[in-house]
Each structure stands twice: as structure tokens, then as C-alpha cells.
C-alpha positions in Angstrom: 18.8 -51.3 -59.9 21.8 -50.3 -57.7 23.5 -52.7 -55.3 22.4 -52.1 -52.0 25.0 -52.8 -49.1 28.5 -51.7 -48.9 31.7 -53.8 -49.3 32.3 -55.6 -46.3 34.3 -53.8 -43.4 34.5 -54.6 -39.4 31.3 -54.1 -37.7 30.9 -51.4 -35.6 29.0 -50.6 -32.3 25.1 -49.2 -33.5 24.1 -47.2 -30.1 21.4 -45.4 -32.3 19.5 -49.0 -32.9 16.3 -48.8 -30.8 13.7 -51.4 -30.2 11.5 -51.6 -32.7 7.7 -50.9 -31.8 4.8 -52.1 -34.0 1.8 -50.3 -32.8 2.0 -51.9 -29.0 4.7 -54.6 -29.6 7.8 -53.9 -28.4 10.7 -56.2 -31.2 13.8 -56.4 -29.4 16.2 -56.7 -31.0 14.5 -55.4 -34.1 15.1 -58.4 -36.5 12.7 -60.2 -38.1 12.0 -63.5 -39.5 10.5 -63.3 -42.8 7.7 -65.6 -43.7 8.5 -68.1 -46.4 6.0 -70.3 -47.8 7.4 -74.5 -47.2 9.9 -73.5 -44.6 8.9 -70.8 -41.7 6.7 -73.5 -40.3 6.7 -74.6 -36.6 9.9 -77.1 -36.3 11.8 -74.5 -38.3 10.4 -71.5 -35.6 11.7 -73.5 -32.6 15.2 -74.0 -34.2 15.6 -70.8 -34.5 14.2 -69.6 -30.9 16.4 -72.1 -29.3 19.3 -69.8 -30.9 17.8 -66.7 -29.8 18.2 -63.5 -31.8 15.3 -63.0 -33.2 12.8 -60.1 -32.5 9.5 -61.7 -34.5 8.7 -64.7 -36.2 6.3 -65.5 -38.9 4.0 -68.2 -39.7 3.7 -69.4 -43.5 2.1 -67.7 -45.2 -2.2 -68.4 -45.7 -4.9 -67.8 -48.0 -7.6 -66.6 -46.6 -10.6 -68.1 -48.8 -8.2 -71.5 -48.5 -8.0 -71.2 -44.8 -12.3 -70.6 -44.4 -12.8 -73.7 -47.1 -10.4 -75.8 -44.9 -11.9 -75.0 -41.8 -15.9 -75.5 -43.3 -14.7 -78.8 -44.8 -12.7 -80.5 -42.5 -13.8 -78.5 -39.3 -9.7 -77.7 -38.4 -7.2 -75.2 -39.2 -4.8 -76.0 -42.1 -1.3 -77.3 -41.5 0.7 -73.7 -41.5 -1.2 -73.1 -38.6 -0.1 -76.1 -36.4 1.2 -74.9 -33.2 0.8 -71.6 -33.5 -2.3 -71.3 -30.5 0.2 -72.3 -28.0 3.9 -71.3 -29.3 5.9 -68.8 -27.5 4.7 -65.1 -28.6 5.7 -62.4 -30.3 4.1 -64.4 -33.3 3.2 -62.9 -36.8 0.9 -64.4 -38.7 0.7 -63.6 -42.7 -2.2 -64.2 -44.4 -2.8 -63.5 -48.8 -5.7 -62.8 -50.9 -7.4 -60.2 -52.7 -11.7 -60.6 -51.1 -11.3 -57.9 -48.1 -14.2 -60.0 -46.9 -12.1 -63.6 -46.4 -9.4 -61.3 -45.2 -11.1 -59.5 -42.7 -12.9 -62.5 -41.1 -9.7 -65.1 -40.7 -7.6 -61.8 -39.7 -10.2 -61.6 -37.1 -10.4 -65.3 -35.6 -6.4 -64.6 -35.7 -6.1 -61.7 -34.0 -8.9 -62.7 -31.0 -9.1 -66.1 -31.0 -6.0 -67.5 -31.7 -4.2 -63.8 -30.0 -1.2 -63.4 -32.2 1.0 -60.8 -31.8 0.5 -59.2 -35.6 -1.3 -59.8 -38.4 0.8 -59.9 -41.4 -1.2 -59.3 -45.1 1.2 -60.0 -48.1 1.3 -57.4 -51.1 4.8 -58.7 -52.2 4.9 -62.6 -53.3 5.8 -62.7 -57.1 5.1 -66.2 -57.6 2.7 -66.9 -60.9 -0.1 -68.8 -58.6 -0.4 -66.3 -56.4 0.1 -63.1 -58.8 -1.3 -63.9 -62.3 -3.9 -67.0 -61.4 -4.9 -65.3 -57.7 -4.7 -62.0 -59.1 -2.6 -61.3 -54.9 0.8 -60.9 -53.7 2.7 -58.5 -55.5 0.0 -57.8 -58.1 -2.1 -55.8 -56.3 0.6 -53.1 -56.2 -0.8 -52.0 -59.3 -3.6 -50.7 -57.5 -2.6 -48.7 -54.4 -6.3 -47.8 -53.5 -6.7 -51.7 -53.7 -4.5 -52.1 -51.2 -5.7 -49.8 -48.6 -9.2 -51.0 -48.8 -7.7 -54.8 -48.0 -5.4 -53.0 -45.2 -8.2 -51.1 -43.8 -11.1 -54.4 -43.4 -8.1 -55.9 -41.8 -7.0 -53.6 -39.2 -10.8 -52.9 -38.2 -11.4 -56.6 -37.8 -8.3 -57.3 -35.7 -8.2 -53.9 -33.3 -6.7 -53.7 -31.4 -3.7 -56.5 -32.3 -1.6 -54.8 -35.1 -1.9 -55.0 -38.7 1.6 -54.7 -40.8 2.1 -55.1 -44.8 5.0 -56.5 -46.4 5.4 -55.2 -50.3 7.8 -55.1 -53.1 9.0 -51.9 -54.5 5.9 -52.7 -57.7 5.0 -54.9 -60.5 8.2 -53.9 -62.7 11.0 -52.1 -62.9 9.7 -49.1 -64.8 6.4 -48.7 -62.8 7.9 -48.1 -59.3 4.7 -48.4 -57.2 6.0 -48.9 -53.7 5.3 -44.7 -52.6 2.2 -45.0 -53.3 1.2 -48.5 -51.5 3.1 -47.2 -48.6 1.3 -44.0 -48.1 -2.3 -46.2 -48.6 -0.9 -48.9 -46.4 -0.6 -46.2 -43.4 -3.3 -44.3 -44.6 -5.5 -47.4 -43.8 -4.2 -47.8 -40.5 -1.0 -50.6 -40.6 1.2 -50.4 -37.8 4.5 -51.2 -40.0 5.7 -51.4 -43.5 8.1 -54.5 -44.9 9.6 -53.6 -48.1 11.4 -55.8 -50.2 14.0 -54.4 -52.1 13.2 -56.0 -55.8 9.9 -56.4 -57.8 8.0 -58.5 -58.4 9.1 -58.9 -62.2 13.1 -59.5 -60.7 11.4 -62.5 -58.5 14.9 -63.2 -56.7 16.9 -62.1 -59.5 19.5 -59.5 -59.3 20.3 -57.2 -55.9 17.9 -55.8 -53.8 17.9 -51.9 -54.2 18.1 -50.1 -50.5 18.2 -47.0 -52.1 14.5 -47.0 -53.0 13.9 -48.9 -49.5 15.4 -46.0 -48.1 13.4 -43.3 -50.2 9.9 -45.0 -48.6 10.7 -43.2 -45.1 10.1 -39.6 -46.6 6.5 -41.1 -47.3 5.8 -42.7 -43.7 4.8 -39.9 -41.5 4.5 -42.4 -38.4 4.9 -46.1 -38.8 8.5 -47.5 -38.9 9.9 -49.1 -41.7 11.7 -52.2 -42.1 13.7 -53.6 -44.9 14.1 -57.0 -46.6 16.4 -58.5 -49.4 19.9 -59.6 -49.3 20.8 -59.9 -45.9 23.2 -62.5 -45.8 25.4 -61.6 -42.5 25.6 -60.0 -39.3 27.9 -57.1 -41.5 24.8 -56.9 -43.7 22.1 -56.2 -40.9 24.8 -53.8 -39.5 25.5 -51.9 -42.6 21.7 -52.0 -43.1 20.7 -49.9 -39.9 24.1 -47.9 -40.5 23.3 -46.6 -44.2 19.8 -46.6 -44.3 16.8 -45.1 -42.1 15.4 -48.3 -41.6 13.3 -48.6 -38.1 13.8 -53.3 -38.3 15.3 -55.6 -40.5 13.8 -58.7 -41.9 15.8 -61.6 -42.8 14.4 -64.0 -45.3 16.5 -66.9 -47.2 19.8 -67.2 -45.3 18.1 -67.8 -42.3 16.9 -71.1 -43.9 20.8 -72.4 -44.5 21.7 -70.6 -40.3 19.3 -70.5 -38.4 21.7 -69.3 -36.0 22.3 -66.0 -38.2 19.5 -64.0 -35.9 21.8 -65.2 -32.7 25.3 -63.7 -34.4 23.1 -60.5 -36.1 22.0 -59.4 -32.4 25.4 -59.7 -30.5 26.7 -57.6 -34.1 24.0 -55.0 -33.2 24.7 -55.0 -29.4 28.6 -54.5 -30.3 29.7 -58.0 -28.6 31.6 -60.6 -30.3 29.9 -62.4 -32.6 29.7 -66.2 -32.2 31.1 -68.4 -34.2 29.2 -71.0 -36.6 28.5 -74.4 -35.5 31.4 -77.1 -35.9 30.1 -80.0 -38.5 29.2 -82.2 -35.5 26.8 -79.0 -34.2 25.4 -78.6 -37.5 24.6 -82.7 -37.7 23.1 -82.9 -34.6 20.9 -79.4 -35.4 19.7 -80.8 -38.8 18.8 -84.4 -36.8 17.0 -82.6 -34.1 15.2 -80.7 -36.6 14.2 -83.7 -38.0 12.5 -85.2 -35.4 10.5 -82.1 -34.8 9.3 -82.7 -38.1 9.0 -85.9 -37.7 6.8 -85.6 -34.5 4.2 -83.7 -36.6 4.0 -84.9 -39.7 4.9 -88.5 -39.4 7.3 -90.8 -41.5 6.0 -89.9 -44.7 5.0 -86.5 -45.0 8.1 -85.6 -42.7 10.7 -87.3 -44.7 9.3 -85.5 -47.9 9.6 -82.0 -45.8 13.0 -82.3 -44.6 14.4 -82.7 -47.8 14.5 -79.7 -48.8 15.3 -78.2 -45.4 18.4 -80.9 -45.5 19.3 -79.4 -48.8 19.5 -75.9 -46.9 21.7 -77.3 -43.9 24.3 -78.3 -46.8 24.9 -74.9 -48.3 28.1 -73.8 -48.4 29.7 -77.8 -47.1 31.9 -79.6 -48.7 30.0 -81.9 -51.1 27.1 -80.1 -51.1 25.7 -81.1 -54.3 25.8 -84.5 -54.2 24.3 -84.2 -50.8 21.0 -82.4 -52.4 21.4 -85.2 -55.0 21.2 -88.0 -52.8 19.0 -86.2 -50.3 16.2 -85.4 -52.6 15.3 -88.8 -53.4 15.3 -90.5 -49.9 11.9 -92.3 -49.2 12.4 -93.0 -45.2 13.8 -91.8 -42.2 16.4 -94.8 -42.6 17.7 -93.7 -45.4 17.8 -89.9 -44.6 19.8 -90.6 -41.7 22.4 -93.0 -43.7 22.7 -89.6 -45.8 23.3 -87.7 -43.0 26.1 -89.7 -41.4 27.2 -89.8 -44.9 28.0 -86.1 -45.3 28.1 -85.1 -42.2 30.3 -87.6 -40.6 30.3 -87.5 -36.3 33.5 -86.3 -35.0 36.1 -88.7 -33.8 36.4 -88.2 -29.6 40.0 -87.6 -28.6 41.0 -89.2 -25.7 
């Protein structure tokens, strides 16, 4: 597959960007936050809204016959959905599975009982669990008509709240399924397409292709299209709009190590000066404040578990970085994480 975005060069001012609309909702500006399975959940969705930036946020993602089993056994919603019937809207939701049935009934208590913004259904996770055990994600894009049957239960159980689809471009690199999926996905009534650049065979390998992102919009006659993979900077969402005929952008994995990358990607798109990073102190204050909101929910235990991988994110790119994962991913209690963190990322000295 061809690279996808251009060398880096100065940013430039994007009049032509436009809000984004999915069906109703109006994603201003039109960037995204991609839903990642162990991370997008609610203490990482209010770091990132207290930066600003970002047009849509997304839940976890949740499987539908998992969520109706939870619910039947232990009469509550499962974890991914903690916080999400009172947090600051637009909200997606993304929900997985391959029974139109399960999808169409949790889509439904979603959409009008706990009134999300979107319903999200993912076609594009190429992890083994969910692909060759769950026989969902990304390996339904084999099957095209497959697709549009799931998309179409969905959007009739959750009118009139949106229904969108995130996909890959197929299975493999020499069956190239994603035209196909996206004309079934609109077909069955989705309000938006996400399309990640790579297959599901690639996983995270390689670049994503924008090329073939960009050759989907010849086969969406209405719903707008928004691109994922490889966005790294506020230069990479700009070039994105600026090259390609993509409607929104979705930001996945860099978001995990900034949070603050939606915040520096809108001023980019608005044509203001984009602000800087976070000093060292900033950034130790952000990953202890993040803490506690995990903290707050899950307790000790559980939280301290959580937050080391989110800790490992917050060190990409410092100084010591590895032995920071090192240590960080064996602490067993809020003591110890924060001697870690004053370890690495050391308060700075007050001048007088």
C-alpha cells in the first residue's frame, strides 16, 4: 500500500473545512475520537474534553450478546458503559457482533433510553477474538450483504438517533472489500462511514493508504466520509482535509499519548496558532489527575491495574521512557505508582 500523507510542510488556513453533519448532529470541528477497546473509557473522555478540540467521542467498544448476558445476570450495564447516561453529549457509542437480533435490541436501549448521540457498529477490529473466534469486526467484510442486513436492524431500531459504521479497507490486501461494504452500509441507511486506512490482515502494521480512503467517496452518493489511520499531528489532520475528500477525521492511537492533540488539531484547522505541548510539570499533574478519575471509579485495585498502561502512554516520547513502562507496569498500589511518577516526572523547581 502507498504512504498516505505528505512530507511535513507549514500548515495552512482550510476555509473549505465545514462542520461535519451525521444525519442530525452537527461535529464541530469535525474531528473525531476513535473508540479503542481499554482506553476510550470515561476518565480518558473527560481528559480530553477538559482540552477541548474534539467534535465526538466514543465509548469502548461493546458486544452486544455480552452486554444483554451482563445486564440479565447481574441486572446492570457493564463497565464501558459507566458514565455514559449522564456525560456531556455528543456521545458515540460502538457496539460489535455478528446476531442482527442482540444488535438491534442493545442499539435500541442506546439510542432511546440511554439517548446517545450515535450509534457506532464496528466492521473494522482485526483482533483474533473478535475476527476468527467471534466470527465480527473486520471479518464480516467478507460479506458485504452481511453487513447491510446488521446496518439495516440497527438503524430501524435506533430511528431516529443516527447509525454510522467504522470499517477497514477488507480482510486482505488482495481482496479490497471496502467499495462494496460502503455502498451496503449507505444502502442500509448509516448516516456516516469511518474507514480505516489498512486491513484487517496489516492489524497496525505498515501505513495507512488514503488513496483507497479517498477512492470510497466516488461510492457514497450522500453520507460523508471520514478517515482514520496515521494521524499523528495537527500537520496530519491538515494535510488530511487538504489532499483528500474526506467530510471528518478520526483520530485513534496518538490521542492516547496527547490528549491535548484534538485541542492543537482544531486551532490548525481554524488557521490560529497552535498551542504548544504541556511543560513536564503539566504533563505530571494531567497523568495524576487522570489517575484519580480512575481511581474514583474503579477503586485501588482495579484502578492501579488500569492506569498502567495509560501511564505507559503519558511517557511516549520522554526521556527515560522505557524504564518508566518497566517500572510502571509492575506497581501494585497507588503508593507506589505515585513514587514512579515523581520519579520520572520530577516537579519543577519554583524560582523565586
Amino acid at each position: 500500500m502507498s504512504s498516505s500523507l505528505a512530507p511535513p510542510e507549514p500548515l495552512e488556513r482550510l476555509p473549505g473545512v465545514q462542520p461535519l453533519w451525521i444525519g442530525p448532529l452537527r461535529v464541530e470541528p469535525p474531528l473525531l475520537q476513535a473508540p479503542m477497546a481499554g482506553f476510550t473509557n470515561y476518565a480518558y473522555r473527560q481528559v480530553v474534553r477538559q482540552f477541548g478540540g474534539v467534535g465526538l467521542q466514543a465509548t469502548e467498544m461493546v458486544h452486544a450478546r455480552g452486554y444483554l448476558e451482563h445486564l440479565s445476570r447481574r441486572g446492570e450495564v457493564p463497565d464501558r458503559l459507566w458514565g455514559v447516561r449522564h456525560e456531556p453529549r455528543p456521545l458515540a457509542v460502538q457496539i460489535w457482533d455478528n446476531d442482527p437480533v442482540a444488535m438491534a435490541e442493545v442499539a435500541a436501549q442506546l439510542a432511546h433510553q440511554f439517548r446517545v448521540s450515535v450509534v457506532d457498529i464496528n466492521f473494522g477490529c482485526p483482533v483474533k477474538k473478535v475476527t476468527e473466534k467471534a466470527h465480527s469486526g473486520s471479518w464480516l467484510l467478507r460479506w458485504p450483504d452481511r453487513v447491510g442486513r446488521i446496518v439495516e436492524a440497527v438503524v430501524r431500531a435506533c430511528r431516529p438517533v443516527p447509525v454510522t459504521a467504522k470499517i477497514r479497507l477488507g480482510c486482505t490486501r488482495d481482496r479490497i472489500t471496502a467499495p462494496e461494504v460502503a455502498q451496503a452500509v449507505e444502502q442500509a441507511g448509516a448516516a456516516a462511514l469511518t474507514v480505516h486506512g489498512r486491513t484487517a490482515q496489516d492489524y497496525f502494521r505498515g501505513q495507512a493508504d488514503w488513496e483507497q480512503i479517498a477512492r470510497l467517496k466516488q461510492h457514497l452518493k450522500k453520507i460523508p466520509l471520514i478517515g482514520n489511520g496515521d494521524i499523528r499531528t495537527p500537520q496530519d489532520v491538515v494535510r488530511a482535509f487538504r489532499l483528500y475528500p474526506v467530510d471528518g477525521v478520526m483520530i485513534a492511537r496518538a490521542a492516547l499519548a496527547r490528549p491535548w492533540l484534538f485541542r492543537q488539531a482544531a486551532a490548525a484547522l481554524r488557521g490560529e496558532p497552535v498551542p504548544l505541548d504541556p511543560t513536564p510539570e503539566e504533563e505530571r499533574r494531567l497523568l495524576l489527575h487522570h489517575f484519580q478519575l480512575v481511581l474514583r471509579r474503579f477503586g485501588p485495585h482495579r484502578g492501579v491495574i488500569l492506569m498502567r498502561k495509560f501511564a505507559c502512554c503519558y511517557a511516549q516520547g520522554r526521556p527515560g521512557a522505557r524504564l518508566f513502562r518497566t517500572h510502571v507496569a509492575g506497581i501494585q498500589s497507588s503508593e507506589e505508582f505515585y513514587r514512579v511518577v515523581e520519579d520520572y516526572f520530577p516537579r519543577t523547581p519554583r524560582s523565586d
